[in-house]
NUVO-989129 format. One record per residue: residue number from 1; residue in three letters; x, y, z of N, C-alpha, C, O in turn. Coordinates in steps of 0.1 Angstrom, whole numbers, plus 5000, padded with zeros to 4 digits. Layout:
N
NUM:ALA:X:Y:Z:X:Y:Z:X:Y:Z:X:Y:Z
...
END
This chain:
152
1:UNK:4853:1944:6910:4861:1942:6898:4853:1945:6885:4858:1950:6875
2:UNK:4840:1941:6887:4832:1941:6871:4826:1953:6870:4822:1957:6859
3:UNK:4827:1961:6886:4821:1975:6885:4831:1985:6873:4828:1994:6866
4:UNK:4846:1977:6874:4857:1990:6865:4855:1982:6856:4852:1990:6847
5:UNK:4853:1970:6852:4850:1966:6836:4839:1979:6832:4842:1989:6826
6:UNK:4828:1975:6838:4817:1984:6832:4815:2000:6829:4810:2005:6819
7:UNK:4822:2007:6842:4827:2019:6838:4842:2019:6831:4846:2031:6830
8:UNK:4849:2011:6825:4856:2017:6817:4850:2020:6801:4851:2029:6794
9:UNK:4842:2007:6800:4832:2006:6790:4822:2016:6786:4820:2017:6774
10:UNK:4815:2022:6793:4804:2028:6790:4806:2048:6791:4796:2056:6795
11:UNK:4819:2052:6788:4824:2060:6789:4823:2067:6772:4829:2062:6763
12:UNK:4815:2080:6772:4816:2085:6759:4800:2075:6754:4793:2068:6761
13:UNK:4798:2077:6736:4788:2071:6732:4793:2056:6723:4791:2055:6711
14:UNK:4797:2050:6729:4797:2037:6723:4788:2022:6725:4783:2015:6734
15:UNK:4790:2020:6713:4777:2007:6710:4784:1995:6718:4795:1993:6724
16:UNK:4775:1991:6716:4772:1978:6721:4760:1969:6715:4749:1973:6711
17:UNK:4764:1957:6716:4758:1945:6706:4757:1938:6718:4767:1937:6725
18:UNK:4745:1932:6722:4742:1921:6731:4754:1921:6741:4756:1931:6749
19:UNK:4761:1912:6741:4768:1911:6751:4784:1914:6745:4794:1909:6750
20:UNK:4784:1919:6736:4798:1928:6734:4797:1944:6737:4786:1950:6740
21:UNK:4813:1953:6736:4811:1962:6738:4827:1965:6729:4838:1960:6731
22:UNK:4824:1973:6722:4831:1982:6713:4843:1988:6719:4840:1998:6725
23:UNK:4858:1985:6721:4867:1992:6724:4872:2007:6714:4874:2006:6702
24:UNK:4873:2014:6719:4882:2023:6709:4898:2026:6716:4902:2025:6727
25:UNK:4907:2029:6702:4921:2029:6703:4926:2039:6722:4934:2034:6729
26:UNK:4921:2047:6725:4919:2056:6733:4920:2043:6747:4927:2047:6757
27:UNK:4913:2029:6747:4911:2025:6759:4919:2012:6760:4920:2004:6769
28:UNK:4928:2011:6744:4940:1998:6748:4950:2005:6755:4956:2015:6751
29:UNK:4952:2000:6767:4963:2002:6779:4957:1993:6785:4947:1985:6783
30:UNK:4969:1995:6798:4976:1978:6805:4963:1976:6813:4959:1964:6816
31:UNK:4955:1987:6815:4941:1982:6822:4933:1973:6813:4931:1961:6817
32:UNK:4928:1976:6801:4921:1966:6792:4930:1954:6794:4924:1944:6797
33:UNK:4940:1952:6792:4951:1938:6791:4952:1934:6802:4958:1924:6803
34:UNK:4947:1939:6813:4944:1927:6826:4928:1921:6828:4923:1910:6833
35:UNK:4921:1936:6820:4905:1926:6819:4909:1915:6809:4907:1904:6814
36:UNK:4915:1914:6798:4912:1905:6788:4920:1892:6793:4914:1882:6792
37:UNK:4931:1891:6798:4940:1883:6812:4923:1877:6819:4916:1867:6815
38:UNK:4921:1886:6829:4906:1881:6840:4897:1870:6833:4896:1858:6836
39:UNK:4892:1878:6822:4884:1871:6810:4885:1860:6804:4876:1852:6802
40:UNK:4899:1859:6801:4909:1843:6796:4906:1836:6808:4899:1826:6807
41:UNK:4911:1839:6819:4912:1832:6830:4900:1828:6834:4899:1816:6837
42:UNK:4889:1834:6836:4873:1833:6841:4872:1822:6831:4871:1810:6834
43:UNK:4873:1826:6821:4868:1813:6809:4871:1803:6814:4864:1795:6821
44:UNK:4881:1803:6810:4892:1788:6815:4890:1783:6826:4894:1772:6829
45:UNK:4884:1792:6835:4882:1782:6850:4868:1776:6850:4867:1765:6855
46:UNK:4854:1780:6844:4844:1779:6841:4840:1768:6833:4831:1760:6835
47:UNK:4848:1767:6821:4850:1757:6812:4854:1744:6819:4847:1734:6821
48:UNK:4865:1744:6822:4870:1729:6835:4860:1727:6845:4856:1715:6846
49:UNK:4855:1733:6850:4846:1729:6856:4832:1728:6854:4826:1722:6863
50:UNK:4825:1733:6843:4814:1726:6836:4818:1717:6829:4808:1709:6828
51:UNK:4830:1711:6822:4834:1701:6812:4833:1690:6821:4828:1679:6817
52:UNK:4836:1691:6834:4839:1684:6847:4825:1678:6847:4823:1666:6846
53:UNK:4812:1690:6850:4802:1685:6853:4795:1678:6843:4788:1669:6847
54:UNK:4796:1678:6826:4790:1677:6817:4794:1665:6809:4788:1663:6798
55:UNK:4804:1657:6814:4811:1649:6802:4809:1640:6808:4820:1634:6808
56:UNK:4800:1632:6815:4797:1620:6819:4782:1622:6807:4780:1614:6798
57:UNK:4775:1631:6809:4767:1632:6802:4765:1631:6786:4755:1627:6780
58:UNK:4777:1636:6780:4780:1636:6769:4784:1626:6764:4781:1623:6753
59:UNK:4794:1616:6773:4795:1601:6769:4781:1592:6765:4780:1582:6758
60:UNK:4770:1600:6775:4762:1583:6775:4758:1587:6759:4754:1577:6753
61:UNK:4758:1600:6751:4753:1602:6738:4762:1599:6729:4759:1604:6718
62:UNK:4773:1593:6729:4782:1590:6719:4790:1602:6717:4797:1598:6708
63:UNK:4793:1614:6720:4803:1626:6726:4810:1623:6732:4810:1623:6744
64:UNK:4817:1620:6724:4832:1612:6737:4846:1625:6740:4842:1634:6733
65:UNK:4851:1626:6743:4862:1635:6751:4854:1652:6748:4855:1659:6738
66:UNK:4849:1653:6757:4841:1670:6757:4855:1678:6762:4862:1674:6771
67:UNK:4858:1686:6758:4867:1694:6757:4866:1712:6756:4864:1719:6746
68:UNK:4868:1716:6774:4865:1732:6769:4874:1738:6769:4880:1733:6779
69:UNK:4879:1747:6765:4893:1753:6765:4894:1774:6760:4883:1779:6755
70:UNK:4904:1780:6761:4908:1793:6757:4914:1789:6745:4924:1782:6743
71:UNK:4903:1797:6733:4918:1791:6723:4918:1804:6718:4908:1811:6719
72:UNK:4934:1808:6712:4939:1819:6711:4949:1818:6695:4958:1811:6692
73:UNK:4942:1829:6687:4949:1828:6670:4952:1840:6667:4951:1849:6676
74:UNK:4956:1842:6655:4965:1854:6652:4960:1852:6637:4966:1844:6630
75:UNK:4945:1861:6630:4941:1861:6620:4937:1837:6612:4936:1831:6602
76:UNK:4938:1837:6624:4930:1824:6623:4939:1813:6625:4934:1801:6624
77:UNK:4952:1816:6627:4965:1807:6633:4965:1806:6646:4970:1814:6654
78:UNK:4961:1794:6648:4961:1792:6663:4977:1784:6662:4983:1778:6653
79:UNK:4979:1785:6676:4995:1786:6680:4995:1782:6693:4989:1789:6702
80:UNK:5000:1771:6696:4998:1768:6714:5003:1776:6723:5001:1778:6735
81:UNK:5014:1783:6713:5032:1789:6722:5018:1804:6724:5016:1806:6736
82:UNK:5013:1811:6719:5005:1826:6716:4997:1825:6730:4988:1817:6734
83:UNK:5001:1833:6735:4995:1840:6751:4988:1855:6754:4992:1864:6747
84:UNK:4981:1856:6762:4973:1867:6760:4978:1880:6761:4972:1891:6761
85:UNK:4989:1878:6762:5000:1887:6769:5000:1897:6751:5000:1909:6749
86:UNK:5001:1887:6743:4998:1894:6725:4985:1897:6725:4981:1896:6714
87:UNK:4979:1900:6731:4961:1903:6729:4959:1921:6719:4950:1926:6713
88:UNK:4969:1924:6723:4970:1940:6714:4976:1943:6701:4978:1954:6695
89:UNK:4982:1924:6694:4985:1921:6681:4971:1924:6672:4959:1923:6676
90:UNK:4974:1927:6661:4964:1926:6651:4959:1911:6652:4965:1900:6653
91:UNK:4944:1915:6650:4936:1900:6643:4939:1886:6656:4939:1873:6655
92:UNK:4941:1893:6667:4943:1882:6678:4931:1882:6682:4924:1892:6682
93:UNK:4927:1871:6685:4913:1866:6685:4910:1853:6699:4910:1841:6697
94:UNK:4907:1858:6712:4910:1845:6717:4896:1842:6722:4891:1851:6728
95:UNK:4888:1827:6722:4874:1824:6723:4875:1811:6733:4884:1805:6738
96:UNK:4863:1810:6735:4860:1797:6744:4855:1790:6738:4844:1794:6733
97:UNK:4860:1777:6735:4858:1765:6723:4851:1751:6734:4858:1747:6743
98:UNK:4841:1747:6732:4834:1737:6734:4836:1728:6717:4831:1731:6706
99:UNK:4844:1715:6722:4841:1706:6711:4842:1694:6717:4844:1696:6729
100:UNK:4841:1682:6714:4841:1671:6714:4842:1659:6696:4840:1661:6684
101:UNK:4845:1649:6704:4844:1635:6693:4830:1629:6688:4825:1620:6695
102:UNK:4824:1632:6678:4812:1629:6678:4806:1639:6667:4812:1648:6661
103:UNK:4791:1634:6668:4786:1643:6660:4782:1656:6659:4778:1660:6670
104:UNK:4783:1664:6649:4774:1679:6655:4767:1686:6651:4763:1680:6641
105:UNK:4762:1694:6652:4754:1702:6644:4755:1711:6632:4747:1715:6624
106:UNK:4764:1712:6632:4768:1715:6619:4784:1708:6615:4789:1699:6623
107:UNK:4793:1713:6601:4803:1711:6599:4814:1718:6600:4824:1718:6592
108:UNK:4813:1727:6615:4820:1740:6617:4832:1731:6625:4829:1720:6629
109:UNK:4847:1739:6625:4855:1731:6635:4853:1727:6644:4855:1715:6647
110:UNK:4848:1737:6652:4843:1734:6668:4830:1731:6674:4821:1736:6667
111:UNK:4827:1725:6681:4809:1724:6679:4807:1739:6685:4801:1746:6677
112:UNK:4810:1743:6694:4805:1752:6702:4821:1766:6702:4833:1763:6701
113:UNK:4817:1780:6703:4824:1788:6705:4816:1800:6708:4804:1802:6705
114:UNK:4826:1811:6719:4819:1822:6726:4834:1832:6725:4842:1832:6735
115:UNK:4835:1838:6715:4839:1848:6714:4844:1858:6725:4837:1867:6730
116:UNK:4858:1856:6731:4858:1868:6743:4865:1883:6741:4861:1893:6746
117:UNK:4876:1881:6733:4881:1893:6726:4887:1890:6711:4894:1881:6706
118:UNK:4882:1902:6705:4888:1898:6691:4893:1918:6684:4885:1928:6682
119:UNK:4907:1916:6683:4913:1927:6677:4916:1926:6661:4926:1921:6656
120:UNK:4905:1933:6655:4900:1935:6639:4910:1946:6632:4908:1958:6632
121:UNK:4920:1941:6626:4929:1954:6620:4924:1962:6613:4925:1974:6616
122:UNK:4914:1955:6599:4914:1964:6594:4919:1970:6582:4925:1960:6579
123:UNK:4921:1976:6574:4928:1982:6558:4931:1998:6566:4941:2002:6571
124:UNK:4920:2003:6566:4920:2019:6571:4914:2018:6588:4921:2025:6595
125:UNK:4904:2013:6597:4902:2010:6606:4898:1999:6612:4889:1991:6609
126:UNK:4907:1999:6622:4902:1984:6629:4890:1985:6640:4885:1995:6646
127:UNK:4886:1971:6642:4877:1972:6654:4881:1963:6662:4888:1953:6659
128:UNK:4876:1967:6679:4879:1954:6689:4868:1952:6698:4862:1962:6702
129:UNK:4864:1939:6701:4850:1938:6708:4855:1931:6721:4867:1929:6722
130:UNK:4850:1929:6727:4851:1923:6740:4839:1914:6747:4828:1918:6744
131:UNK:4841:1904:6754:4830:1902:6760:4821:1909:6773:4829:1907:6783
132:UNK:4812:1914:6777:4809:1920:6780:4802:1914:6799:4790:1913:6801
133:UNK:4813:1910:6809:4807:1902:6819:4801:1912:6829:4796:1907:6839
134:UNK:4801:1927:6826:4790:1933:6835:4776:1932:6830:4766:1935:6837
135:UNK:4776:1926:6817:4761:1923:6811:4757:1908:6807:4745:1904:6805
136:UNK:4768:1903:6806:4763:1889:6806:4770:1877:6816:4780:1882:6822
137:UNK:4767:1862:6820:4774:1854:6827:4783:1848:6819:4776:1846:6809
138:UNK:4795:1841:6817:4802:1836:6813:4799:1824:6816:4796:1818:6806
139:UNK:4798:1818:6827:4798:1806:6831:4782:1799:6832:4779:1787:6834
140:UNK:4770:1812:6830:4759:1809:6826:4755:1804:6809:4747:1796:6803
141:UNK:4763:1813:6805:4764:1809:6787:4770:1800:6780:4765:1796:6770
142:UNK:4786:1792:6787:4787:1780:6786:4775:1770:6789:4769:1764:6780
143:UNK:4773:1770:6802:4760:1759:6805:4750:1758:6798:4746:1747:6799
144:UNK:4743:1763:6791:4735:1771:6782:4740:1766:6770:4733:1760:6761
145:UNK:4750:1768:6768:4756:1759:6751:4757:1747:6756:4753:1739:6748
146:UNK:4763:1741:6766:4765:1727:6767:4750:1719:6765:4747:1711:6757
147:UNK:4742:1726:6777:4729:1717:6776:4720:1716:6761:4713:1707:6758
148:UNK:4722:1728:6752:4722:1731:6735:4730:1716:6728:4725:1709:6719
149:UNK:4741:1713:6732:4744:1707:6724:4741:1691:6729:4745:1682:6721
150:UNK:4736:1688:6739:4735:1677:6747:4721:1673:6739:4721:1661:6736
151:UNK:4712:1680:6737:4698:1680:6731:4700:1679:6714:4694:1671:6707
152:UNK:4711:1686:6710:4707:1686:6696:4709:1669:6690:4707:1666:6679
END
């Protein structure tokens, strides 16, 4: 499955940032909208089940309800009813949110967030990034943020 992620990706000369990878208009079809579907879904199953592993731990520090989830906005409107099925709307943006009750490290909404697709309109051109799981782990980089915020 991650072999057609990666070859649809690395097709022609486009960039790539760490663990993103640059879509162009040429590669939104129903194939990209089943990776970004996989992607939501990998999240979301990864997240329940490290929140699972991690929130006993987070209690004994005063982090009380750890909470990992897909959240999904439309130029920064998040919407419960908005499903990924809109992921080729403008400015739809959907990420993996780590927060909880308690203190954090900064004064950002969420304590913790991982970026999985975000569609940038734009004035004259837009951009869209993706997360990139033939190069990075999903469910390695949550853990990785959780044990970050267990320490701070």
């Amino acid at each position: 499955m991650f072999d057609k992620v990666k070859r649809l990706f690395k097709k022609g000369n486009q960039e790539e940032i760490d663990e993103y990878v640059f879509v162009t208009e040429k590669e939104m079809n129903e194939d990209l909208k089943e990776i970004i579907l996989k992607l939501e879904r990998i999240g979301k199953k990864c997240g329940t089940d490290l929140q699972k592993k991690h929130v006993n731990k987070f209690k004994l520090q005063g982090k009380l309800n750890l909470r990992i989830w897909v959240c999904r906005d439309i130029d920064g409107d998040e919407d419960e009813n908005l499903t990924s099925e809109q992921c080729f709307e403008k400015e739809y943006r959907s990420q993996l949110v780590i927060d909880y009750d308690g203190p954090k490290f900064e004064d950002d909404f969420y304590a913790y967030y991982i970026p999985l697709w975000y569609y940038f309109g734009g004035y004259f051109k837009g951009s869209k990034t993706l997360y990139d799981l033939s190069q990075k782990n999903l469910e390695t980089e949550i853990d990785k943020a959780l044990k970050t915020l267990l320490n701070g």
